[in-house]
GUKE-872309 format. One line per 5 residues: number of its first residue (from 1); their letters; for each residue x, y, z of C-alpha. Coordinates in Angstrom, 3 decimals. Example, Ala and Ser with C-alpha at 12.3 -4.5 7.8 and 13.67 -1.06 7.14 Angstrom:
residues 2
1) AS) 12.300 -4.500 7.800  13.670 -1.060 7.140
//
This chain:
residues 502
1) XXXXX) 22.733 -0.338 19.227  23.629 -0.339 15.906  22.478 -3.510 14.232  24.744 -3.944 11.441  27.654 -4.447 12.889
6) XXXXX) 26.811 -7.429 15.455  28.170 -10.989 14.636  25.219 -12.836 16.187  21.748 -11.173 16.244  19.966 -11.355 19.474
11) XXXXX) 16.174 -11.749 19.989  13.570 -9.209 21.202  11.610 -10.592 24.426  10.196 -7.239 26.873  11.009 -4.260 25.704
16) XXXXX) 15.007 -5.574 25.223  17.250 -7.504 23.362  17.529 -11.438 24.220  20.011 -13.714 24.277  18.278 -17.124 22.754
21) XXXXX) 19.177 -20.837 24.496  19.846 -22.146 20.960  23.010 -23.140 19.679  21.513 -23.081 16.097  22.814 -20.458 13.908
26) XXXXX) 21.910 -19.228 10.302  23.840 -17.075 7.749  22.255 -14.019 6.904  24.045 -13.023 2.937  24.322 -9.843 1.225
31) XXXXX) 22.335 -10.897 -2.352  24.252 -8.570 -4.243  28.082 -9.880 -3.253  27.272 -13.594 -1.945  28.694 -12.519 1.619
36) XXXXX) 27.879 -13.538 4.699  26.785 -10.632 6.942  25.662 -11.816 10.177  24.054 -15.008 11.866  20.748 -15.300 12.787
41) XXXXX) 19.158 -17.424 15.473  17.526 -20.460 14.924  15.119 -20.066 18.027  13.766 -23.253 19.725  10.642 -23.999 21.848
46) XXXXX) 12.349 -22.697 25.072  13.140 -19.378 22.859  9.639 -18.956 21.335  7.596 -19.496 24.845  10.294 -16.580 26.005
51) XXXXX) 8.779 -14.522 23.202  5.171 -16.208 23.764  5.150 -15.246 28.229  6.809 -12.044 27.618  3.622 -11.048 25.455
56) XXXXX) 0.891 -13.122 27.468  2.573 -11.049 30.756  1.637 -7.609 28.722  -1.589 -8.274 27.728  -4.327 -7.427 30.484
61) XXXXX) -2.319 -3.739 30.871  -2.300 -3.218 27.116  -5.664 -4.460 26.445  -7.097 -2.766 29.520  -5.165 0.589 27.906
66) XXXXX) -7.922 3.194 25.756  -7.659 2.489 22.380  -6.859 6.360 21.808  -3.895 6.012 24.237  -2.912 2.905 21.994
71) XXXXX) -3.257 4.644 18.678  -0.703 7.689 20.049  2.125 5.392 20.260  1.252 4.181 17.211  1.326 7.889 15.594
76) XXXXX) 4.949 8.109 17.585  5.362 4.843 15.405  4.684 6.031 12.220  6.583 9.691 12.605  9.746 7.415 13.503
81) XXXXX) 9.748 5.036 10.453  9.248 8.392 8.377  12.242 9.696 10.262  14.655 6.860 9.543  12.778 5.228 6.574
86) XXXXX) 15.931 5.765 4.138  17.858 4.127 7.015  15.570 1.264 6.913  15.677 1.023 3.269  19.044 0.742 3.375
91) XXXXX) 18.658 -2.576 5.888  16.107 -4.016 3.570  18.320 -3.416 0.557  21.340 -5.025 2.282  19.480 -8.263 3.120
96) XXXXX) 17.165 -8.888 0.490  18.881 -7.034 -2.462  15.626 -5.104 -4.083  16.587 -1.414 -4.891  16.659 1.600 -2.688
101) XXXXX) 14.053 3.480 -3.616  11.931 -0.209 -4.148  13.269 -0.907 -0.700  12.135 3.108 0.851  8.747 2.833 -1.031
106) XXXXX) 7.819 -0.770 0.567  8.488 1.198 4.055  6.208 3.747 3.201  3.361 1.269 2.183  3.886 -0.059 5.725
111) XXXXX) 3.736 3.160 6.946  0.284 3.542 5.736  -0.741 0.562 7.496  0.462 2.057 11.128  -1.840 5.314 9.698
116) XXXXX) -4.850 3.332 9.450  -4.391 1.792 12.595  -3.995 5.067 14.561  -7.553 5.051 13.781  -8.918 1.906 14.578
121) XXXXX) -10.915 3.368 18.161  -13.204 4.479 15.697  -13.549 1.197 14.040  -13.461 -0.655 17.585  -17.384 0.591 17.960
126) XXXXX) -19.433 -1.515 18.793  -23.344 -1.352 18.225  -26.248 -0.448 20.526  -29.989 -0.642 20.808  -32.017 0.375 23.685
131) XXXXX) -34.903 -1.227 24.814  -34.789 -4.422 22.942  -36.945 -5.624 25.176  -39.055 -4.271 28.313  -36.251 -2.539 30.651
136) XXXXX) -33.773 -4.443 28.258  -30.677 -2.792 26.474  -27.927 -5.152 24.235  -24.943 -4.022 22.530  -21.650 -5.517 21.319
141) XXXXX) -18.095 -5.047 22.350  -15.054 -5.591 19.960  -12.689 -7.254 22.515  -8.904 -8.085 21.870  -7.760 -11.864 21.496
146) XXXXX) -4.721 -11.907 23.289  -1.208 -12.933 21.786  -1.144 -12.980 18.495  1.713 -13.821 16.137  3.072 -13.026 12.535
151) XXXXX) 5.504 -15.174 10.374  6.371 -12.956 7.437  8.480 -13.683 4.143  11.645 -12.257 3.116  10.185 -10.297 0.068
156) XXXXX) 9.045 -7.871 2.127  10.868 -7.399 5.888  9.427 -3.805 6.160  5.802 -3.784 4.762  4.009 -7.550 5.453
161) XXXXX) 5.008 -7.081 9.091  3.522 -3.719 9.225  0.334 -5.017 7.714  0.377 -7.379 10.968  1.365 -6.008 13.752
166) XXXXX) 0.069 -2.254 14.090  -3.397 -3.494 13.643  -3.166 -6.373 15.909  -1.307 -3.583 18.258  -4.037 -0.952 18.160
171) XXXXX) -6.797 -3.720 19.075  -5.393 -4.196 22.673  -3.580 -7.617 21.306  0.546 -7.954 21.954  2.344 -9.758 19.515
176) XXXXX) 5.329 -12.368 18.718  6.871 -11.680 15.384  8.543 -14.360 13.466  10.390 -12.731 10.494  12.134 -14.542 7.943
181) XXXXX) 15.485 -15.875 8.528  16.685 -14.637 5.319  15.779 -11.064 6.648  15.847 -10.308 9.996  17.728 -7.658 10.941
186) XXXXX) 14.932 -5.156 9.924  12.301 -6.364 12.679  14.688 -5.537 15.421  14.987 -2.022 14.233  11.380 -1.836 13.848
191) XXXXX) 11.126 -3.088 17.814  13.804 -0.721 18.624  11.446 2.127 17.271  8.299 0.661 18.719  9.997 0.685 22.376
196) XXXXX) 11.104 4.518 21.452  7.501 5.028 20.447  6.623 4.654 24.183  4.853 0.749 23.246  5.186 -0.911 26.822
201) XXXXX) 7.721 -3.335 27.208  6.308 -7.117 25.931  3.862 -5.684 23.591  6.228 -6.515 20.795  8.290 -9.372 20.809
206) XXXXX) 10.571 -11.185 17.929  11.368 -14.680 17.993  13.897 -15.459 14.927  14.172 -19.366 13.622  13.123 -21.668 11.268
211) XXXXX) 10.704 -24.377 10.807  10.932 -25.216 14.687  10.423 -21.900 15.837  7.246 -21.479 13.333  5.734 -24.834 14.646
216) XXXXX) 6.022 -23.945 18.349  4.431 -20.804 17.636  1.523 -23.047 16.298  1.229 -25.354 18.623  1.902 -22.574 21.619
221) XXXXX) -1.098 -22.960 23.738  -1.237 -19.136 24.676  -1.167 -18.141 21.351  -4.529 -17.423 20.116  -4.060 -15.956 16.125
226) XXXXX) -1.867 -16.371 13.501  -1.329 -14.513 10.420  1.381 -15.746 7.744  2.780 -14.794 4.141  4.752 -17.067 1.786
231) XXXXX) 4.342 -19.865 -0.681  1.080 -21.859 -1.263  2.271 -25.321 0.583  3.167 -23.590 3.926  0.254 -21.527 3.605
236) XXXXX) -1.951 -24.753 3.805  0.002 -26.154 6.637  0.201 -23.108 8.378  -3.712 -23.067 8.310  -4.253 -26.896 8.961
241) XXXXX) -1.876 -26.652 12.175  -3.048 -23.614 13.315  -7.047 -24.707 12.810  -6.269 -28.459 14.592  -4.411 -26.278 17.663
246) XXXXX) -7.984 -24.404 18.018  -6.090 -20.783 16.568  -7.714 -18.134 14.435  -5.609 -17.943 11.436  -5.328 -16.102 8.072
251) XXXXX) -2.687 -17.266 5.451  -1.631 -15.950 2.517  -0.136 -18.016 0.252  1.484 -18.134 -3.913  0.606 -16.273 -6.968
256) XXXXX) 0.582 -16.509 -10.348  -0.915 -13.116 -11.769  -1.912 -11.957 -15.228  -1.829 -8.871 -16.945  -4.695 -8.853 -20.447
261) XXXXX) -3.555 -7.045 -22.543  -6.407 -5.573 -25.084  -5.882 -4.723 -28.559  -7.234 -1.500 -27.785  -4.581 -0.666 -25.288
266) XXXXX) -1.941 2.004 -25.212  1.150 -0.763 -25.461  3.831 2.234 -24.573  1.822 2.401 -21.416  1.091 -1.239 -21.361
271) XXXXX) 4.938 -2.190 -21.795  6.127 0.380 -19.117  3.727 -1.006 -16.438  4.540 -4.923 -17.400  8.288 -4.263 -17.379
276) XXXXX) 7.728 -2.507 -13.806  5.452 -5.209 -12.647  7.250 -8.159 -13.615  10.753 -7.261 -12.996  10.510 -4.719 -10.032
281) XXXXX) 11.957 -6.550 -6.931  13.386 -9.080 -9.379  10.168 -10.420 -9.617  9.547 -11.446 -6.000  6.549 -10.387 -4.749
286) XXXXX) 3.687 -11.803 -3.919  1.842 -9.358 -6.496  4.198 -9.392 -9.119  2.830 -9.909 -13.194  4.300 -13.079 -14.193
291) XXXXX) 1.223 -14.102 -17.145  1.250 -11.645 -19.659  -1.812 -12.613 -22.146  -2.272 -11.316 -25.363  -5.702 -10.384 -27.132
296) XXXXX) -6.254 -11.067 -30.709  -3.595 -8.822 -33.191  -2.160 -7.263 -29.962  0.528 -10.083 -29.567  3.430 -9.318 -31.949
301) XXXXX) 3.681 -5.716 -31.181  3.586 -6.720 -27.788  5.944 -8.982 -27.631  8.415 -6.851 -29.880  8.012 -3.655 -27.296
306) XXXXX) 8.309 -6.136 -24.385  11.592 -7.470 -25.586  13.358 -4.209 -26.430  12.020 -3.015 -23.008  13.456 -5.657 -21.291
311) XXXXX) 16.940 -5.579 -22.679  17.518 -1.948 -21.427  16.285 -3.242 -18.016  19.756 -1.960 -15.433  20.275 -5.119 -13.299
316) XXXXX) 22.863 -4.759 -10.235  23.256 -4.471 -6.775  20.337 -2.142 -4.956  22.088 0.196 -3.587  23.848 1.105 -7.039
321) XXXXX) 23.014 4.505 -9.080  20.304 3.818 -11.620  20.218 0.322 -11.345  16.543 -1.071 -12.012  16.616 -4.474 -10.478
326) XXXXX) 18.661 -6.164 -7.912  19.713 -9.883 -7.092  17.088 -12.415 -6.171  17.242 -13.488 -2.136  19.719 -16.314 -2.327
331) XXXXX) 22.304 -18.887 -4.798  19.615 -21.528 -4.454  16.593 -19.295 -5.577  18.556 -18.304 -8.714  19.452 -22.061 -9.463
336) XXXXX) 15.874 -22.969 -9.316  14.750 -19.801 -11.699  17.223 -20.540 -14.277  16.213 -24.428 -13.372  12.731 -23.618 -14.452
341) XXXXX) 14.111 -21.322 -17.420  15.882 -24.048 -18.806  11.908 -25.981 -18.764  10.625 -23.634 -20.570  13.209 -23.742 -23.720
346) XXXXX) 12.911 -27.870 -23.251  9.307 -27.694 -23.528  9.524 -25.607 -26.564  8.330 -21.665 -25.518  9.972 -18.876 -27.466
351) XXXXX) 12.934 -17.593 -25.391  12.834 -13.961 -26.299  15.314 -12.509 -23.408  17.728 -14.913 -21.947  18.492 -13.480 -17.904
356) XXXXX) 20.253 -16.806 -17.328  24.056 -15.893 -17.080  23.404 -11.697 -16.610  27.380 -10.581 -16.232  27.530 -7.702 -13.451
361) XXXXX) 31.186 -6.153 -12.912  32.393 -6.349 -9.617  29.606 -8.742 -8.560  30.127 -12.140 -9.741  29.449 -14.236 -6.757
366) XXXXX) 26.005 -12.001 -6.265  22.545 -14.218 -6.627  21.996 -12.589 -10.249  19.140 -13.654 -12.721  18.537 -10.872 -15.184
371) XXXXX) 15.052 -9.836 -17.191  13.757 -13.232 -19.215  10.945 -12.525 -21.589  8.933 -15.977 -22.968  6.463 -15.612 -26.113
376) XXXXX) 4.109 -18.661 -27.299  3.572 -20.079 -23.577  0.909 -22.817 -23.365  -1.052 -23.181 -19.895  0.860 -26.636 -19.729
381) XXXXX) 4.211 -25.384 -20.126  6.003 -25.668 -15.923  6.944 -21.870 -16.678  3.130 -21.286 -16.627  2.407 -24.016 -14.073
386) XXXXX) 4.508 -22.957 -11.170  5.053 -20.064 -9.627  8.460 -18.352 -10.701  9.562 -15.888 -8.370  11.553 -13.943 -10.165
391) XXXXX) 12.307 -11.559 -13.464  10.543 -14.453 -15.939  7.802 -12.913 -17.717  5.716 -15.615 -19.780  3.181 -14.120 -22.561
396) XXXXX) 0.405 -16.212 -23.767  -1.655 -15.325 -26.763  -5.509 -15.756 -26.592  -8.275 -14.807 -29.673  -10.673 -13.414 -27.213
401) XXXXX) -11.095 -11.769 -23.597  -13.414 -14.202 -23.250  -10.675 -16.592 -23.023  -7.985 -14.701 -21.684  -10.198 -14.336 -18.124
406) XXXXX) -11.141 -18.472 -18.610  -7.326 -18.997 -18.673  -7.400 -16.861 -15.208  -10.168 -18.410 -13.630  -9.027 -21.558 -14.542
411) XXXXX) -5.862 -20.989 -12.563  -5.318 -22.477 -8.583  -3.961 -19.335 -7.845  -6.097 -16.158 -7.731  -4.111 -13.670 -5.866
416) XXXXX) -4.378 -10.496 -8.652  -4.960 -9.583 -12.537  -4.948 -6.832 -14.347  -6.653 -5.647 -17.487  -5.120 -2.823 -20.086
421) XXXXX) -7.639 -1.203 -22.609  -9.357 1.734 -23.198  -12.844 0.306 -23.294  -15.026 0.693 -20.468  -17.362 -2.174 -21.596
426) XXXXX) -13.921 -4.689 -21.238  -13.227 -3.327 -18.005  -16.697 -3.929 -16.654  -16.650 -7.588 -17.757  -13.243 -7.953 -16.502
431) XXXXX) -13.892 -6.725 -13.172  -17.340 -8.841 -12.515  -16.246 -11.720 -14.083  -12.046 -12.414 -13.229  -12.066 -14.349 -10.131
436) XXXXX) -9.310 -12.923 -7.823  -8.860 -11.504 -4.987  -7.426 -7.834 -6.236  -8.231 -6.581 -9.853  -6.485 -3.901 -11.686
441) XXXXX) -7.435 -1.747 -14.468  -4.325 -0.428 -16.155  -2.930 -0.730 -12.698  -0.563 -3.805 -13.007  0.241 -4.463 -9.113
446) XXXXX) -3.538 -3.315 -7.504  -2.377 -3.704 -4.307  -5.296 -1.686 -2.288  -4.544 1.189 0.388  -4.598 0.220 3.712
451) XXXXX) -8.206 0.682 4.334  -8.876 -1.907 2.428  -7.653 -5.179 2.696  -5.146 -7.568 0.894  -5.665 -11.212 0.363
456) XXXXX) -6.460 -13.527 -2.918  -9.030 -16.470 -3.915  -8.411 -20.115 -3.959  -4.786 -21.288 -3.276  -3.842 -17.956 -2.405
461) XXXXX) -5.433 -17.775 0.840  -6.244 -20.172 3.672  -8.706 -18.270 5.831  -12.163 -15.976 6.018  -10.493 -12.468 6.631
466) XXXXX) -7.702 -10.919 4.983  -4.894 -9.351 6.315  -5.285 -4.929 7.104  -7.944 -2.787 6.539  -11.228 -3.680 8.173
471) XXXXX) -11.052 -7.115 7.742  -8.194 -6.996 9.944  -9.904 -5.379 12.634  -12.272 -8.275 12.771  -9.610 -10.790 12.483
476) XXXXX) -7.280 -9.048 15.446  -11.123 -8.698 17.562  -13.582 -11.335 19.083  -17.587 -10.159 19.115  -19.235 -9.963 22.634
481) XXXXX) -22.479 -9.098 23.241  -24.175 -7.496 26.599  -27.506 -7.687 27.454  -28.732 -5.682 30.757  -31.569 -5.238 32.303
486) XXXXX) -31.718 -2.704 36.216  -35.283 -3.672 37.644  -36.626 -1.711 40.283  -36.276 -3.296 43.826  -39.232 -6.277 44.273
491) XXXXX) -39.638 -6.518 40.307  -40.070 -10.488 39.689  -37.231 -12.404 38.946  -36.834 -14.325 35.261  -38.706 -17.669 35.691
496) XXXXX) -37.465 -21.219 34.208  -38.962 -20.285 30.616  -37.142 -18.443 28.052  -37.643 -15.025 28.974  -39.359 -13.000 26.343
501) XX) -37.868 -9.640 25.100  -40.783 -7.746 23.952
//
């Protein structure tokens, strides 16, 4: 079926599309024009235990499956979203606004997710001794947890799914996906190639909604995991209601990342990266440079490339030819950025480049907030405080690294930073001593490959494991561990004290 074109989007409950119970409806907008595209469902309890049985019905086949015969339809997967990953694209760009090739190269990252999961059997090993004790063998068995569910953000409809669900997948685990309402179009398609991949029918389920859909997935007895993405506040209540309804959870939550910027640096290279960083996805990601800090003599040159930079920064709609940056995700998320804008000349920052009224031809109702450049922040100033979420870039200027990497520790976010220089000795300090969770060195977004894993320090996370790589394996597994003994007919039985292994 082609997506695009329907009025009211269904669900996805075994293997096929669902009509919900809910009469709530949500508009789904094109960023770019202001139009309304399609209406999402607002799924209610009825709708998410739907989703919730559907997956608890698949899971003794799927987990009982061999994890190589899991990982094939998972390398089916991943030759499907190459196949139609410009078509994809296109879905995200529609929705969400970001910029084709932005849009095609946060499919691909996802993509590389489903590769490392194709090879999770090997990482599924347990471990074995023989003969811990007399006629006594023990070994351990990575077992899958059952249903597990996802609610992702709209940033990202393609790629934080992806870092879910194909792990959770390959583990023997089925899963209910809760993508944003802002974006939802693109987890159908994903289910529609799933089910083409040959992934049994209930394996993958989405349940679309809001705030009541998310807290019945909490509270949903048979659900046993839950990962999330989004801001900082749901994060926390995402993990507290999870943790209190006896759920393993991981949840990601804001950001507010740095870039240092050394003396020593090359600032063409320096300026290109920022830029890129900062106003890439009109700013919203999770991993996006929003604290530029300044080293010493470094700042005015800085701030002088950063400016000219950003004026020659092509903002319009995503799918346009050469545009740079798109529309942020709705009206209300540009009222709030230019909101917090407007702080930042009150409370008496340097407003280099103005994005506050951007004028786009042929797009004036679109959600538009062009490139805004700040000089002479202070760690005070709301600009600095809160997390933006969009194309504000705020530079602070610091006499020392020293102090540049107090003003990151210092802040309750710790998601990433980055460091630009050509000094090894800096970069050593700056990678033992910044406390995130992802560091870059003249990398501004080090977001790792998918064999590692993602996931920040203090406020950014809520939760022991991140979210792909290995420490997704552990979080998608439970431990168990055998111990066997085969005595020989007439042997004596274990008495009433602890039996001794040696």
């Amino acid at each position: 079926m082609d997506l695009t074109t329907l009025e009211r989007l269904p669900m996805w409950v075994g293997g096929r599309p669902h009509s919900p119970t809910t009469t709530r409806y949500g508009e789904v907008t094109n960023p770019a024009t202001g139009e309304v595209i399609r209406h999402v469902p607002y799924g209610n309890a009825a709708d998410v235990d739907a989703a919730v049985q559907s997956a608890a019905a698949a899971f003794p086949g799927w987990a009982a499956s061999p994890p190589l015969r899991r990982a094939r339809v998972l390398m089916r997967f991943r030759d499907l979203l190459d196949r139609h990953r410009k078509e994809l694209a296109r879905i995200v760009t529609q929705e969400h606004g970001k910029t084709l090739a932005d849009a095609e190269g946060s499919v691909v990252r996802g993509m590389e997710v489903v590769e490392f999961a194709t090879g999770i059997p090997h990482l599924l090993k347990g471990e074995h001794n023989d003969s811990v004790g007399t006629d006594v063998d023990s070994w351990s068995m990575r077992m899958p947890l059952g249903v597990c569910a996802g609610i992702t953000p709209f940033n990202f409809p393609a790629m934080v799914p992806m870092w879910m669900f194909p792990v959770a997948i390959a583990c023997g685990n089925t899963f209910v996906l809760k993508p944003s309402e802002r974006v939802p179009t693109l987890s159908l398609r994903l289910a529609e190639l799933l089910q083409e991949a040959g992934l049994p029918d209930g394996v993958f389920n989405v349940a679309h909604g809001d705030k009541e859909a998310v807290d019945a997935l909490l509270a949903h007895p048979t659900v046993r995991a839950v990962s999330f993405v989004g801001s900082t506040p749901i994060a926390r209540y995402i993990y507290e209601t999870s943790a209190r309804h006896g759920k393993r959870v991981q949840a990601l939550g804001g950001a507010k990342n740095h870039a240092i910027v050394m003396p020593d640096a090359d600032l063409d290279f320096a300026t290109e990266a920022i830029i890129g960083a900062g106003y890439g996805s009109a700013g919203e990601r999770c991993m996006a440079i929003s604290g530029i800090i300044a080293v010493g003599d470094v700042a005015d040159a800085l701030a002088a490339k950063l400016a000219e930079r950003a004026r020659r920064v092509t903002t319009g709609p995503g799918d346009g030819t050469d545009v740079e940056m798109g529309p942020v995700i709705t009206c209300a998320a540009r009222d709030r950025i230019t909101g917090l804008i407007d702080r930042g000349v009150a409370e008496g920052a340097s407003l280099l480049v103005d994005g506050r009224r951007p004028t786009i031809p042929g797009h004036a109702d679109g959600f538009f907030v062009g490139p805004t450049l700040f000089d002479r922040v202070t760690p005070s100033m709301t600009i600095y405080r809160e997390e933006v979420f969009g194309p504000v870039l705020a530079m602070l200027r610091v006499p020392s690294l020293e102090d540049a990497i107090g003003l990151i520790n210092a802040n309750p976010y710790a998601n990433g930073a980055a460091l630009f220089t050509r000094s090894g000795h800096a970069a050593r300090r700056f990678q033992r001593e910044v406390e995130v969770g992802m560091a870059g060195i003249n990398v501004p977004i080090p977001v790792p490959m998918a064999f590692y894993s993602f996931g920040g320090w203090r406020n950014s996370l809520f939760g022991d494991l991140n979210v792909h790589g290995v420490d997704g394996v552990r979080f998608y597994t439970r431990l168990k561990t055998v111990t066997s003994r085969w005595p020989d007919d007439g042997s004596a039985a274990p008495g009433f004290h602890m039996p001794l292994m040696g």
